[in-house]
N, C-alpha and C positions, 0 to 999 in steps of 0.2 A: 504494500500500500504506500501511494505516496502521496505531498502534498497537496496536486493536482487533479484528483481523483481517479486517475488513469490506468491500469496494474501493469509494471511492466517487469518483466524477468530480464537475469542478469545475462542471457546468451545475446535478448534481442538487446539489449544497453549495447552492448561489447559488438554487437553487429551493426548495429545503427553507428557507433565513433568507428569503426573501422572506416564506415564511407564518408565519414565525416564532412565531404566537401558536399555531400547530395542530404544531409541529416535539414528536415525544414520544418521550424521553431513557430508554432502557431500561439496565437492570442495573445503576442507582445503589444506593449505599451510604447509605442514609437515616442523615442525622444529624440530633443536636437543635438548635433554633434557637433562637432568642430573636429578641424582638420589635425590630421597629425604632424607631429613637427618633424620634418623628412631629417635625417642624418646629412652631410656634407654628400655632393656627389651623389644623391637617392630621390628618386618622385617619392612624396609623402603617400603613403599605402591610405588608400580609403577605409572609411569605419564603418560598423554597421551597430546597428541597435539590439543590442539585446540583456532580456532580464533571466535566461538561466544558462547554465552550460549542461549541455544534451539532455536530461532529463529534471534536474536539479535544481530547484531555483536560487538568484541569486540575491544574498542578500547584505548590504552595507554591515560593516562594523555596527554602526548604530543602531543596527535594528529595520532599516527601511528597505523597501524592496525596488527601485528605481531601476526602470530601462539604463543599460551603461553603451558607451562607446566603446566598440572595441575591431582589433584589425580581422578581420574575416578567416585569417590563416591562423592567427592564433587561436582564437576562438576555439577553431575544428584543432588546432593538439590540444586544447584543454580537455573539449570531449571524449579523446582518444584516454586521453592522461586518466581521466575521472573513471572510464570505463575499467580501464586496467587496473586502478584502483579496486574499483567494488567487485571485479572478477576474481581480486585476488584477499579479498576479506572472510570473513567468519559466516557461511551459510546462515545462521539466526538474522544476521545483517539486511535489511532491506536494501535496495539500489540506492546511494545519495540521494536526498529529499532535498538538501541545501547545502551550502556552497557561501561559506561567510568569508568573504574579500572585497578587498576594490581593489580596480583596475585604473590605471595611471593614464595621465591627461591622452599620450599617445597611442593609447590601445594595445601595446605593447609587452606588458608585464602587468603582473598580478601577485598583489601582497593577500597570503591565504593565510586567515583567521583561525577558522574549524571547516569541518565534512559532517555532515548531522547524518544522520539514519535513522530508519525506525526497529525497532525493537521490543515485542512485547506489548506493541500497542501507542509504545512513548519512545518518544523524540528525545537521540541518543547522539553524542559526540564522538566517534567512531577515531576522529583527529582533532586537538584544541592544542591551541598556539601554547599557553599556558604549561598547558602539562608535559613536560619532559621526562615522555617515558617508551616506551618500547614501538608505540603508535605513532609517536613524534619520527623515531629513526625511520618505519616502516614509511610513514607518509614521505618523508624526502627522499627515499629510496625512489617510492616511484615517479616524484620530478624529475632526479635525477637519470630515470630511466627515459625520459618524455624531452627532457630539455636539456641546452647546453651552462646555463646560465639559471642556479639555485643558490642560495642565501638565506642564510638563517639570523635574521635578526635580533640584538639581545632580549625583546619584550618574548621571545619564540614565534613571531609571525617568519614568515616563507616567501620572499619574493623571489618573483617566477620572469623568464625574461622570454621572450619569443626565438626560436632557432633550432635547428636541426637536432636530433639526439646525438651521443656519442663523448666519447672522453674526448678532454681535450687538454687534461693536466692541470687545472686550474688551480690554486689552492683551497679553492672550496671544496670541490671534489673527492680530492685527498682527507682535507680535515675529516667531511662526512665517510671517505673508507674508511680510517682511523678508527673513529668513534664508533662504525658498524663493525668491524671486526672485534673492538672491544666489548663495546653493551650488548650487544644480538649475538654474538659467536661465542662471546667468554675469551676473547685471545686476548689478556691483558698486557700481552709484550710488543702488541701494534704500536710501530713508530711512522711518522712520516714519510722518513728516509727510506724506508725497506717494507712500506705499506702495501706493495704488489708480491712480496713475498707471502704475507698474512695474510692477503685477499686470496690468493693462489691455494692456500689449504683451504681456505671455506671453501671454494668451488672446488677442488677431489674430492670435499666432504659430501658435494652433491652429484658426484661421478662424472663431474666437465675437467678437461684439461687445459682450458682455454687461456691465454694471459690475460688476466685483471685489466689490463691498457690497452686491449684493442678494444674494438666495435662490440665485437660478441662479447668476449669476456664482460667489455664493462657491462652491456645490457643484462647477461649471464647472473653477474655479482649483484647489481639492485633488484632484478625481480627478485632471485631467494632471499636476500636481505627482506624487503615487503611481506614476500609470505611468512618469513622466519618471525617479522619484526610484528604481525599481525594475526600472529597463532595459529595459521591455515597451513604450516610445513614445517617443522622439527627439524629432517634432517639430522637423525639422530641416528 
């Protein structure tokens, strides 16, 4: 059950952001936009209006539910991102019902609050910025798997930036192997410097051989990171 009165199951979610660029968003509240501010050398990308991402409504820090501007591409990986999320959560879990963030003047990026679900009948934080706990590592595991550009800010909100998936070295990246091979693996001797080493045992541990720094690997190391970090895989 969701906020919208709709029922929808987790294959068709997960089938629906696969096509992402064909998924169509009915009985939005059209609001006005403004242009995005192009980068040096870039046509600024057109925005589009919308108040949920794929099935989800979206709703301000504050409480309000406002139509947002946001870039069209981005939009469709958010629903991709969201889907991979709730496919990879705890069956009791309903599909996200909400989606607490705002999205930044250029449609670009997205600072993530909480993910609500239902559960039981009531309305459940499945991820809360706040809570720095296993859900926290699980939920940036799966940015990380969606986007190139994740950040963890001190209050625990997540801003999200638009762009292809894939490692790219960062040191956010790193901090967040670190931290997932320590909190989610138990590998307390995870260091920076030799963090592809300690990434490399989780995955034997899930019968990949892949290196932690390529494309697979890295996708490889955040989805079980997510399932591990959101109780849906042991790996034990």
């Amino acid at each position: 059950m969701n906020d919208n009165g709709h029922p929808f199951d987790r294959r068709r979610l997960l089938a629906g952001a696969a096509a992402a660029s064909a998924v169509t968003l009915t009985g939005l509240t059209v609001a006005s936009t403004t242009a995005a501010v192009a980068a040096p050398g870039r046509a600024a990308a057109p925005l589009v209006s919308r108040d949920r991402i794929a099935t989800a409504a979206l709703r301000a820090p504050d409480g309000s539910a406002p139509a947002v501007a946001v870039q069209a591409d981005f939009h469709a990986r958010l629903a991709a991102w969201l889907a991979f999320w709730s496919a990879n959560s705890p069956s009791p879990w309903s599909v996200p019902v909400q989606v607490v963030a705002r999205i930044e003047t250029a449609g670009d990026a997205l600072v993530l609050h909480a993910i609500r679900h239902r559960r039981d009948d009531e309305l459940r934080a499945g991820f809360a910025a706040g809570r720095r706990d296993a859900t926290h590592l699980a939920t940036l595991a799966s940015l990380h798997h969606h986007f190139p550009s994740v950040r963890v800010r001190p209050d625990g909100t997540i801003r999200v930036a638009d762009g292809p998936a894939g490692f790219t070295g960062s040191p956010e990246q790193v901090a967040f192997a670190v931290a997932a091979c320590r909190e989610l693996w138990g590998d307390a001797a995870a260091t920076a410097d030799r963090w592809a080493e300690h990434a490399a045992r989780v995955l034997a541990r899930t019968g990949q051989r892949t290196p932690a720094a390529s494309h697979v690997g890295w996708a490889a190391f955040t989805r079980t990171s997510l399932r591990r970090g959101l109780g849906t895989e042991s790996y034990e």
